[in-house]
C-alpha positions as CSV (number, residue, x, y, z in Angstrom):
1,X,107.8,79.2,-91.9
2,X,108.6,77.6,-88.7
3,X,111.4,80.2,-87.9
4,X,108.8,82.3,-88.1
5,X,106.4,81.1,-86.3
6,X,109.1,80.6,-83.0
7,X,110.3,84.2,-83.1
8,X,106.6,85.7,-83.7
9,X,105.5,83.6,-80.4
10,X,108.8,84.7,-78.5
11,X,108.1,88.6,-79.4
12,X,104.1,88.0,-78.2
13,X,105.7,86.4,-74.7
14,X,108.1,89.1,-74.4
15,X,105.3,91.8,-74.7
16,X,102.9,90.1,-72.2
17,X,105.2,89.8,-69.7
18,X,106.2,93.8,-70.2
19,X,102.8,94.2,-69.6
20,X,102.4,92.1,-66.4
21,X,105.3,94.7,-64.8
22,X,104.1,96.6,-61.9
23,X,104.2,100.4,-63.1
24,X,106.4,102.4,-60.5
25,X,104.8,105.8,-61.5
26,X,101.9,106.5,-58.2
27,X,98.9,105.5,-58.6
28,X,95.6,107.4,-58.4
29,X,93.8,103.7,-56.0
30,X,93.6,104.8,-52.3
31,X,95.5,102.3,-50.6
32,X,93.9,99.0,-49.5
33,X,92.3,98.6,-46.2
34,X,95.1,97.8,-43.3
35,X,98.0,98.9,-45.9
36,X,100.3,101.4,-43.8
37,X,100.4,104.5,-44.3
38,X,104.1,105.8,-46.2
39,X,106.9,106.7,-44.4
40,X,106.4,110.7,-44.9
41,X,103.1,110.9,-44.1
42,X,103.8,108.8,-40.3
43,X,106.9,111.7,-40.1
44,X,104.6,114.1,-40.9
45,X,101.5,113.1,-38.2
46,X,104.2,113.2,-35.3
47,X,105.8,116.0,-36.0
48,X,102.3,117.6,-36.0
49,X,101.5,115.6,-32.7
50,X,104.7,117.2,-31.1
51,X,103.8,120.9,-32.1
52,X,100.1,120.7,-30.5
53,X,100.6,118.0,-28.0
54,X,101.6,118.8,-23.9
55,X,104.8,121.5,-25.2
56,X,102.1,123.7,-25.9
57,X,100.0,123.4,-22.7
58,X,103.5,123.9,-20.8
59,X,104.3,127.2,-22.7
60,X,100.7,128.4,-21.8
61,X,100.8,127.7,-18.0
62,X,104.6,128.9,-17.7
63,X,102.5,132.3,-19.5
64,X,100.1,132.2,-17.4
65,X,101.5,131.8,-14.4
66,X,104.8,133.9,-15.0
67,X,101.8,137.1,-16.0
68,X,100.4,136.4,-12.4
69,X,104.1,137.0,-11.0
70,X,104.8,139.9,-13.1
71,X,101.9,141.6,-12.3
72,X,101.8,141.1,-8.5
73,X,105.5,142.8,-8.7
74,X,104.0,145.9,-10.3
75,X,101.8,146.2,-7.4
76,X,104.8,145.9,-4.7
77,X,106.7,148.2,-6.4
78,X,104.0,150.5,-6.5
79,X,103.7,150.2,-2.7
80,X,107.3,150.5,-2.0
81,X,107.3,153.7,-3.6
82,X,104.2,155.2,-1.1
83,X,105.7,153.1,1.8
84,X,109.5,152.8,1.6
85,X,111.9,154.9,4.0
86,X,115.4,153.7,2.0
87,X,116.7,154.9,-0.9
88,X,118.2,151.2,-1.9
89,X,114.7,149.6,-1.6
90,X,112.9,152.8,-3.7
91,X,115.9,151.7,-6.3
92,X,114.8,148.7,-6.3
93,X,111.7,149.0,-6.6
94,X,111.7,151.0,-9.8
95,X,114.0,148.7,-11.3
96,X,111.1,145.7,-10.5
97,X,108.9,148.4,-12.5
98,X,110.8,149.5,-15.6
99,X,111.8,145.2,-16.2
100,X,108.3,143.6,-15.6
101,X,106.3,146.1,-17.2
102,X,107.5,145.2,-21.0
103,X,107.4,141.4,-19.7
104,X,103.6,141.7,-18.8
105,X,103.2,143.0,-22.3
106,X,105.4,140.3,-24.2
107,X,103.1,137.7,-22.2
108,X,99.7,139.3,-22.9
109,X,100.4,139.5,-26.2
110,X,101.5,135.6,-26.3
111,X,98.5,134.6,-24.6
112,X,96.2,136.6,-26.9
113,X,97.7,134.9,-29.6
114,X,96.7,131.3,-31.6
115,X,100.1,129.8,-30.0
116,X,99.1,130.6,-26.6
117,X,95.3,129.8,-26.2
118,X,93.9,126.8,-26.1
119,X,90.9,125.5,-28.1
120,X,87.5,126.5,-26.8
121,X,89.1,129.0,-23.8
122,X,90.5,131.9,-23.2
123,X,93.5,133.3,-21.8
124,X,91.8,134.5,-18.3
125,X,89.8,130.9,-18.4
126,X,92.9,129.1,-16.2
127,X,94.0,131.9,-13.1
128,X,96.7,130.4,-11.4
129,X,96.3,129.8,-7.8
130,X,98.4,131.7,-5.1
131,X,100.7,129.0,-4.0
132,X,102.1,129.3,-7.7
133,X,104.6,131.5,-9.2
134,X,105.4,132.5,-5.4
135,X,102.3,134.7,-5.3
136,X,101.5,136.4,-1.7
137,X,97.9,135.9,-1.2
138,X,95.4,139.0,-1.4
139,X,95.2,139.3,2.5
140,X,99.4,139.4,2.9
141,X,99.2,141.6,0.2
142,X,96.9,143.7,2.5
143,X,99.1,143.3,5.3
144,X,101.8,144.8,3.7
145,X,100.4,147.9,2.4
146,X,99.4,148.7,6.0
147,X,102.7,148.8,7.2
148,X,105.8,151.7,7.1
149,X,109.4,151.8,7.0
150,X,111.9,149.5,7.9
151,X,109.3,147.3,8.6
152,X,107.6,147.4,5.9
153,X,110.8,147.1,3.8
154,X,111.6,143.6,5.5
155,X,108.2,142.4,4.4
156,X,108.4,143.8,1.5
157,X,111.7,141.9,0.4
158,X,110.8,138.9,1.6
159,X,107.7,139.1,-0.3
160,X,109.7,139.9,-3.6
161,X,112.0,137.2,-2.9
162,X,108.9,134.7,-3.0
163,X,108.4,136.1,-6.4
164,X,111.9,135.9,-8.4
165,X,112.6,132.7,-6.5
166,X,109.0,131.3,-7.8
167,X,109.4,133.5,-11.1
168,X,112.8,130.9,-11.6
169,X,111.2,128.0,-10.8
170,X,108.7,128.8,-13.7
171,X,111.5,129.5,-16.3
172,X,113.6,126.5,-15.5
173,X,110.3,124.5,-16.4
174,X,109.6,126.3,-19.7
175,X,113.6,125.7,-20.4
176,X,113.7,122.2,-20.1
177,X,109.5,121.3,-21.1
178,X,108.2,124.3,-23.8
179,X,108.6,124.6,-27.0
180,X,107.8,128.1,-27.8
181,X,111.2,129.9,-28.8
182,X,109.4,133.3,-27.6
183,X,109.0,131.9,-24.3
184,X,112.2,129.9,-24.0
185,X,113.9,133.2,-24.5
186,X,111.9,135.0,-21.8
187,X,112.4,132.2,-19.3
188,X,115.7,132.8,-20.1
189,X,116.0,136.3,-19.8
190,X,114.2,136.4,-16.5
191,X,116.5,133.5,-14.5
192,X,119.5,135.9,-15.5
193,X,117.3,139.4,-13.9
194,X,116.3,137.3,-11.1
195,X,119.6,136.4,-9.8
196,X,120.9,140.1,-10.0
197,X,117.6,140.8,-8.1
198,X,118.0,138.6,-5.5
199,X,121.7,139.3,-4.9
200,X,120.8,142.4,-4.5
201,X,117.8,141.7,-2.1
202,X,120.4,139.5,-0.1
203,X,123.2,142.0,0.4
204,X,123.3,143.4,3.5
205,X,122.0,146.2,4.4
């Protein structure tokens, strides 16, 4: 009767302590005030702070700024073909045309895009200001168009030179700050056209 009694209390210990074990399956209680948040959810928060944070904003400017550049090409190489005497600069010219006109599309349609706007603006809300990008300035661009062979082609190189030289300054910034593969591989692509362009603008004559 006493054995009894001594294993019937040892079983009834054994079974409250069992009870008293923390359960490791998750539990449905929101965490207690100041508890920390779990190690997934913190790797989770930053990696979502990294793909909205400044990356963004750089691959938007470089867009923005690099359309500006683009653009202002098309409209030098449309001169040079009304004002150009030499056959080299015509050349050239056209090859300014046939390489920046896909690039102005690949950046419009970036821009128009979720990636490439930011919230509450649009893509035209941020023009980029004529010092950037190596942009000539409406009046030089005036300038220009009023002059005529070789004189006009000296002008006219110099002022595509300021625009591949700022064009690469742009890209080199999107390589090492942006995040954007699609504009990564652009900046890319245009360093390597640049310096063929400006080779060629540098040869002699």
């Amino acid at each position: 009767m006493r054995r009894s009694t001594i294993i019937g209390a040892v079983l009834a210990g054994g079974l409250a302590l069992a009870g008293c074990t923390p359960s490791e399956e998750p539990s449905d209680q929101p965490p207690a005030p100041g508890t920390p948040p779990p190690a997934t959810a913190q790797q989770h928060a930053e990696q979502g702070h990294g793909s909205n944070g400044e990356h963004t904003t750089t691959d938007r400017e470089f867009a923005q700024q690099l359309l500006a550049n683009r653009q202002q090409v098309l409209e030098l190489a449309a001169l040079a073909s009304r004002n150009a005497q030499s056959a080299d600069v015509k050349a050239l010219a056209t090859e300014l045309e046939q390489s920046a006109q896909p690039q102005v599309s690949r950046l419009n349609a970036f821009l128009n895009s979720a990636a490439g706007q930011q919230s509450g603006s649009a893509p035209e809300d941020d023009a980029p200001g004529a010092d950037d990008a190596g942009l000539q300035t409406p009046q030089q661009v005036q300038r220009l168009s009023q002059l005529s062979g070789a004189q006009f082609e000296q002008q006219w190189k110099l002022a595509v030179q300021s625009l591949q030289q700022g064009g690469v300054q742009l890209a080199r910034t999107e390589q090492e700050e942006g995040s954007s593969r699609e504009m990564r591989k652009l900046a890319e692509e245009f360093v390597a056209e640049a310096q063929q362009t400006l080779a060629k603008l540098n040869a002699p004559s």
